[in-house]
N, C-alpha and C positions, 0 to 999 in steps of 0.2 A: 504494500500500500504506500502510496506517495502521499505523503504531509508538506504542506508550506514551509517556507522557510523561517526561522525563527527570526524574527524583528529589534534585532536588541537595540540598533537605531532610532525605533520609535517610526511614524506615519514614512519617514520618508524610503524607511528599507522595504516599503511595502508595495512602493511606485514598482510595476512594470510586472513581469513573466507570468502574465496571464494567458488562459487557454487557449488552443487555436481548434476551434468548433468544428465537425463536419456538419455540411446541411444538407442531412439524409435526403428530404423528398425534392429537395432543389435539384438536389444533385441526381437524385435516378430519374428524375425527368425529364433531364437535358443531357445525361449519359456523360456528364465530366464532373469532375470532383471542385466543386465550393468549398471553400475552410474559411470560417472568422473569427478574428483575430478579436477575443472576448475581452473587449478598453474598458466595459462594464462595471467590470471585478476592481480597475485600479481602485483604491482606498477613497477615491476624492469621485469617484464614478462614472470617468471618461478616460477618453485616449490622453485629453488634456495633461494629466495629472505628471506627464511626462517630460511636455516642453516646459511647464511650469514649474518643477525641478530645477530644471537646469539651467534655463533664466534664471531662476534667482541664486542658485550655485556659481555660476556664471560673474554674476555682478559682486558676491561675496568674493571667490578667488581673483577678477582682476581690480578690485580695491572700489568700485562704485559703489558698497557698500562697507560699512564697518557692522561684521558679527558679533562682536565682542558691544557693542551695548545697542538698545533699539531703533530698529532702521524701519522704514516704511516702504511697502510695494505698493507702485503706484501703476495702472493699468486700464486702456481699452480694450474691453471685450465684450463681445453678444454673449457669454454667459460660460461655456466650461472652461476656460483658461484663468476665470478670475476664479472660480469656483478653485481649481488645482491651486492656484497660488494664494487663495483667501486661506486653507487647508494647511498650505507647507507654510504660509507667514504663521499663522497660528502655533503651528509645532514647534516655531525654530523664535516665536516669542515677539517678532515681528509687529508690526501694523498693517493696516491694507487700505487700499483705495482704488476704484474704478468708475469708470464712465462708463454709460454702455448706452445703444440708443434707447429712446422709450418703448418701442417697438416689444422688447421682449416679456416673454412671458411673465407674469407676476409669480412663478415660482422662483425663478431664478433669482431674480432681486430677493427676494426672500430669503434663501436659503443662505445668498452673500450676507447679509445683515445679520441670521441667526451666527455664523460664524464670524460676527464682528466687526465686519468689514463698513465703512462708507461707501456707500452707493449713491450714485451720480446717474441719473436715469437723464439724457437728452436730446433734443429732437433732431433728427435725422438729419442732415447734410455732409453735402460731398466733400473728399478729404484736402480738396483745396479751400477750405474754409475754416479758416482758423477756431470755429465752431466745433467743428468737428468731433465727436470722443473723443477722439487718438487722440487728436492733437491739444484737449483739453487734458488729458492725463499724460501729456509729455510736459504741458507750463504748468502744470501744478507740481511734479516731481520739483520741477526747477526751483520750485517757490520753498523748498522744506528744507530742511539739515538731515545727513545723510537719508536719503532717500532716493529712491531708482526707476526710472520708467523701464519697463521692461522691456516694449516695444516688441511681441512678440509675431509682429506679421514680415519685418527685417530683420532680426536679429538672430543672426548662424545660429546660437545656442537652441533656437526650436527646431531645426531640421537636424543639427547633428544629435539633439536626443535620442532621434529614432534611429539615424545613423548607428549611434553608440547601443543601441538596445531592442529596439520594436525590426529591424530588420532583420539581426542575428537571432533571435526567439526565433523568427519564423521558420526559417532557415532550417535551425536545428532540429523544431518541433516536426518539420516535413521530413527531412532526413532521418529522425528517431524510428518515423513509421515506414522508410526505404524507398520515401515520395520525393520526387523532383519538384523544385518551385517553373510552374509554366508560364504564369504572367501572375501578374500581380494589379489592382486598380483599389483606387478611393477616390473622395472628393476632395476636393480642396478652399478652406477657408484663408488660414492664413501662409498654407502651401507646406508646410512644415512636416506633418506625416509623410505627404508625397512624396518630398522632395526626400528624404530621409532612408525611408524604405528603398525609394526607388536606385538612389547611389548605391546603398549596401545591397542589395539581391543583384544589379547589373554588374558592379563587380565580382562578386561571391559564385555566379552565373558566367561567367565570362562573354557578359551580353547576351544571354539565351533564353534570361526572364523577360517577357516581353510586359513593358510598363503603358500602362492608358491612362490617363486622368480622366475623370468622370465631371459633369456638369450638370446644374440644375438651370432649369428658363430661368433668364435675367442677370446671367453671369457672362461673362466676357473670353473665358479660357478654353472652352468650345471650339466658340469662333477663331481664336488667333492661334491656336496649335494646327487647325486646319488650314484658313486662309491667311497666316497674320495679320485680320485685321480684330479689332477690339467692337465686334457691333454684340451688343446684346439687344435680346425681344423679350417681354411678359415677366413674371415675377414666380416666386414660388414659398412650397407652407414649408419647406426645409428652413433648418435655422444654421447659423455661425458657418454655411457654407456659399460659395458662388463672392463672384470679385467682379470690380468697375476697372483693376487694374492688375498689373502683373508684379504681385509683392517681388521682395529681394529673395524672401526662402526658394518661392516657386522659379524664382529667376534660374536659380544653382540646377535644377535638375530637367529643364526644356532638353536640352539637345540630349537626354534620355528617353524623350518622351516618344514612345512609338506611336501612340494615335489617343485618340479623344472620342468621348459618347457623352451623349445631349439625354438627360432622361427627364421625359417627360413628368409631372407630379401627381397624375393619375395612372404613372405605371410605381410611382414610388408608394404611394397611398394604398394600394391593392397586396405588395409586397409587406407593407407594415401589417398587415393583418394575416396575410400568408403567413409570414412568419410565428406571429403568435397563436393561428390555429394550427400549423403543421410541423412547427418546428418547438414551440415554446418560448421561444423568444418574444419577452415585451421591451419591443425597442423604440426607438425615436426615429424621423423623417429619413434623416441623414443616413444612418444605418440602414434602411430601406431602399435607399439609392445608391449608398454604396452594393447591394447585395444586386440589384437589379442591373447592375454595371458587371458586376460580376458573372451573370450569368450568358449577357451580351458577348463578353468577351470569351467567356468558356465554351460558344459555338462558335467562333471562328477559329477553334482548337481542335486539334486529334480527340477523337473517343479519350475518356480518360485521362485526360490531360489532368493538371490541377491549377485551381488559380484561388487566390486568397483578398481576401477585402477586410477591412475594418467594425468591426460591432461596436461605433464610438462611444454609446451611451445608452445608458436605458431609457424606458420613456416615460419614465417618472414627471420626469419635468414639462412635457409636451400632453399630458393623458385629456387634460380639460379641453383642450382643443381638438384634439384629433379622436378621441373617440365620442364626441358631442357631435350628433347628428344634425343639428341646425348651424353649427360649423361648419361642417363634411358640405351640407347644404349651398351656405353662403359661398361657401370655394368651388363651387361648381363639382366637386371629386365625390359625393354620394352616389352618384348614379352612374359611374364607373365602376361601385365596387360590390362585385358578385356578390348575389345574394345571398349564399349562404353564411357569408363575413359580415353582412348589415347587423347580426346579432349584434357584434362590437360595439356599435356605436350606440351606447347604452344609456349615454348623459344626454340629459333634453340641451 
């Protein structure tokens, strides 16, 4: 019997070597092997919990912070990044602080506050506007003694987290069972998983895992991996994913990129409930589009092949929306989704 590792660290030895899932009925219905990579389980409850590690380890080893008495994290984010670094400032005695647009769910704000954090809920605008989150939790850092903007949509330390750990997991956990990594796909927020994985498996592969990035309507990196240009169309119920621009993470790992898939949110919406009734899985939007990406990609592969995607997060935090049927309604996505799965949507 395998036991976890013992934590003598405390929250932070806890970050990372999470399961890597097979998805039985995905997988024998499209005759290739899906695996995800269960971000669930991190301690803070997402994939998150990994670049926000090493951000703020990051800022501790090159001196932007002083550990040795208390320092504040200061941060934009739509919601699991502040969540992982509200968590590790917490542990390590910390302060915290974030923007995030209003937009987000009223759990998430929540759950930052229950863990202490300051929350900055503000209104939407583009990142050339001094308005901005980001750019309101990079002049506030400025404004404080020892304190750190984390800036986790440029900042190497979130893509080489997964470099440094989310790739070699994978890697080892397919090899352990005498499986080859075939391709590999997620979505991309702040590009930092992508870009991560996708350096460590094309090396580790001698270029033979083939990498795609995944896109939701009203994101840009679709369109410019295909045509270079940046046109996005329509909007979607996925959250903390899809970009107006090509962060620096995502920058590091393009010329990796072998192709790109557009999924639509009435194929991620049907997938989210797929999941939960055939797999077990209650997960969130993202998770849903990463898997449906996954499976896109696993027919344009040999029988058998294997290809692995991301389980960011559960859907804890999304449930009052996506399974409330006068939601499902308002978004047009109720009446896409087979009837046998309308059970779900059980909240008026």
């Amino acid at each position: 019997m395998k036991f976890p590792i013992l934590a003598n660290k405390g929250f932070v030895e806890a970050v990372g070597n999470t399961p890597l899932i097979k998805l039985n009925r995905v997988s024998k219905e499209i005759g290739r092997n899906v695996y995800g990579k269960a971000e669930f389980q991190n301690p803070g409850g997402s994939v998150k919990d990994r670049a926000a590690l090493y951000l703020i380890e990051q800022a501790e080893k090159s001196g932007q912070i002083d550990p040795t008495r208390t320092a504040t994290i200061v941060e934009g984010s739509a919601g699991n990044t502040a969540i992982g670094l509200a968590h590790i400032a917490r542990s390590k005695g910390y302060k915290s602080i974030f923007y995030m647009p209003n937009t987000q769910s009223a759990a998430k704000v929540n759950l930052l506050k229950y863990l202490g954090a300051e929350v900055y809920p503000v209104p939407v605008c583009p990142l050339s506007d001094p308005l901005n989150f980001n750019n309101r939790a990079r002049d506030h850092a400025q404004r404080l003694d020892n304190a750190v903007w984390t800036d986790q949509f440029d900042n190497p330390a979130n893509w080489q987290s997964h470099y440094a750990t989310t790739g070699p997991e994978i890697l080892q956990q397919l090899q352990s069972g005498g499986l080859s990594c075939d391709a590999f796909t997620c979505s991309t927020g702040t590009g930092g998983t992508f870009t991560g994985v996708a350096k460590y498996l094309k090396e580790a592969t001698d270029n033979k895992a083939k990498m795609v990035v995944a896109d939701p309507p009203g994101s840009v990196i679709y369109s410019y991996v295909k045509t270079g240009e940046m046109n996005r169309e329509g909007s979607s119920f996925t959250e903390g994913i899809g970009q107006g621009r090509i962060t620096q993470n995502l920058r590091q790992s393009l010329d990796l990129v072998d192709d790109a898939v557009s999924i639509p949110d009435e194929e991620s919406i049907v997938m989210l409930f797929r999941l939960l009734d055939e797999e077990g899985l209650f997960i969130g939007g993202t998770t849903a589009l990463n898997v449906v990406a996954a499976c896109k990609v696993a027919k344009t592969l040999p029988e058998n092949s294997n290809v692995v995607t991301i389980l960011c997060d559960s859907g804890h935090k999304y449930a009052d929306r996506v399974f409330s049927k006068k939601w499902l309604q308002d978004k047009k996505l109720y009446d896409c989704i087979p009837e046998a799965l309308k059970k779900y949507a059980i909240l008026e």
